[in-house]
C-alpha positions as CSV (number, residue, x, y, z in Angstrom):
1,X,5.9,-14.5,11.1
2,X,5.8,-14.4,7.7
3,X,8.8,-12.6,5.5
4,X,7.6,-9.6,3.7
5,X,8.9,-9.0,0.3
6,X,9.7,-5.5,-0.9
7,X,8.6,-6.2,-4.6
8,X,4.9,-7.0,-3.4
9,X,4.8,-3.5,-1.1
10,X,6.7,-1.6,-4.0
11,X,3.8,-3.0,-6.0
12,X,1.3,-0.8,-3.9
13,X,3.3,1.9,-3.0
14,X,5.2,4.1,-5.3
15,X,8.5,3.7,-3.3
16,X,9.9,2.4,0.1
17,X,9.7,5.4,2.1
18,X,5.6,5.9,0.6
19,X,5.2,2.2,1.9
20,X,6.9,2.8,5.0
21,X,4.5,5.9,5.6
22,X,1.4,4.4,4.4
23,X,2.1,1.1,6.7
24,X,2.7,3.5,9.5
25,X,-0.5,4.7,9.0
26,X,-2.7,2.1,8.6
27,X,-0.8,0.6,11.5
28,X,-2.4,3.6,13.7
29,X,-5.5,2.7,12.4
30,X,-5.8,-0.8,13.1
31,X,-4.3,0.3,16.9
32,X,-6.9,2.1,17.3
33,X,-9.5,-0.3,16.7
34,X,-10.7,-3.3,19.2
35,X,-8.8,-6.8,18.2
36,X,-12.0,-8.3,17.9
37,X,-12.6,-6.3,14.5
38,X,-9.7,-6.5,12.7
39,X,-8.9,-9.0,9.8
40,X,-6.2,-11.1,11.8
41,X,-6.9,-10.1,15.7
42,X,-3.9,-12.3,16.8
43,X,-1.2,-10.8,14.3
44,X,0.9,-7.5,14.9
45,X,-0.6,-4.0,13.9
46,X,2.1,-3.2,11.9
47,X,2.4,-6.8,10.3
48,X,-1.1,-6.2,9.5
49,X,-0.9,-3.6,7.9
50,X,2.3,-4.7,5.5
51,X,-0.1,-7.4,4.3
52,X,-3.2,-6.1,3.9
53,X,-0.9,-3.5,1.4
54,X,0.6,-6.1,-0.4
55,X,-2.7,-7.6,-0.9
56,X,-3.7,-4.7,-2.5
57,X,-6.8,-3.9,0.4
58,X,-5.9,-0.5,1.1
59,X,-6.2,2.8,-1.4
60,X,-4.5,6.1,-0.8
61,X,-4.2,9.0,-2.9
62,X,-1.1,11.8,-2.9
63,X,-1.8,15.2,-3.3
64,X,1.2,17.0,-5.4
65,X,1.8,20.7,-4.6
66,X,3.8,23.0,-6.6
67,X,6.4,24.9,-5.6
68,X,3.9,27.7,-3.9
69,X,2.2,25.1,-2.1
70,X,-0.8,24.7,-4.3
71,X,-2.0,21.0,-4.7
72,X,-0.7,20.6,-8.5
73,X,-2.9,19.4,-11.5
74,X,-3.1,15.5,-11.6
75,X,-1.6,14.5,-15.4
76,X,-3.2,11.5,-17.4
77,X,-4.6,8.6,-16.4
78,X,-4.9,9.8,-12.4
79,X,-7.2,12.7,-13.9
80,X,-9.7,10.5,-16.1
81,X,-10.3,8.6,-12.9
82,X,-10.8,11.9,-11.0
83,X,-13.2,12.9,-13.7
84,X,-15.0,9.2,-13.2
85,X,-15.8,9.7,-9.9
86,X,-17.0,13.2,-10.1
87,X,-20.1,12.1,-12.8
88,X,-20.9,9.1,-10.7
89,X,-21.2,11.6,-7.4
90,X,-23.7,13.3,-9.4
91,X,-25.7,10.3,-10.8
């Protein structure tokens, strides 16, 4: 089995506990789908998962909520890309 190293997951994922979570669930995922259909049907779900995140194959997004629950405004960069995909919805 190959080593995984934590600067190639921290790479993808904000911090270790984000990559813990996000392998978590793409490790349900991948369970829940037949062998036969997955990238590597011999490997480990959750090995799986670790690489195709440090391969940079899987995209997630985190909602932010302030302190009354409501999903906070995205700041910079995140929010041009927001704006991005809203025109080309509407193309």
């Amino acid at each position: 089995m190959e080593q995984l190293e934590k600067r190639k997951l921290l790479k993808h994922a904000k911090n270790e506990y984000l990559g813990a979570m996000l392998a978590a669930k793409v490790a349900r995922r991948l369970h829940s789908m037949e062998a036969a259909d997955r990238e590597d049907p011999e490997a480990k779900v959750t090995s799986l998962a670790l690489k195709l995140i440090t391969q940079g194959k899987v995209e997630y997004e985190i909602e932010e909520y302030d302190d009354d629950g409501v999903v906070a405004e995205k700041e910079g960069e995140e929010k041009e890309k927001e704006k991005e995909k809203e025109k080309k919805k509407k193309k």
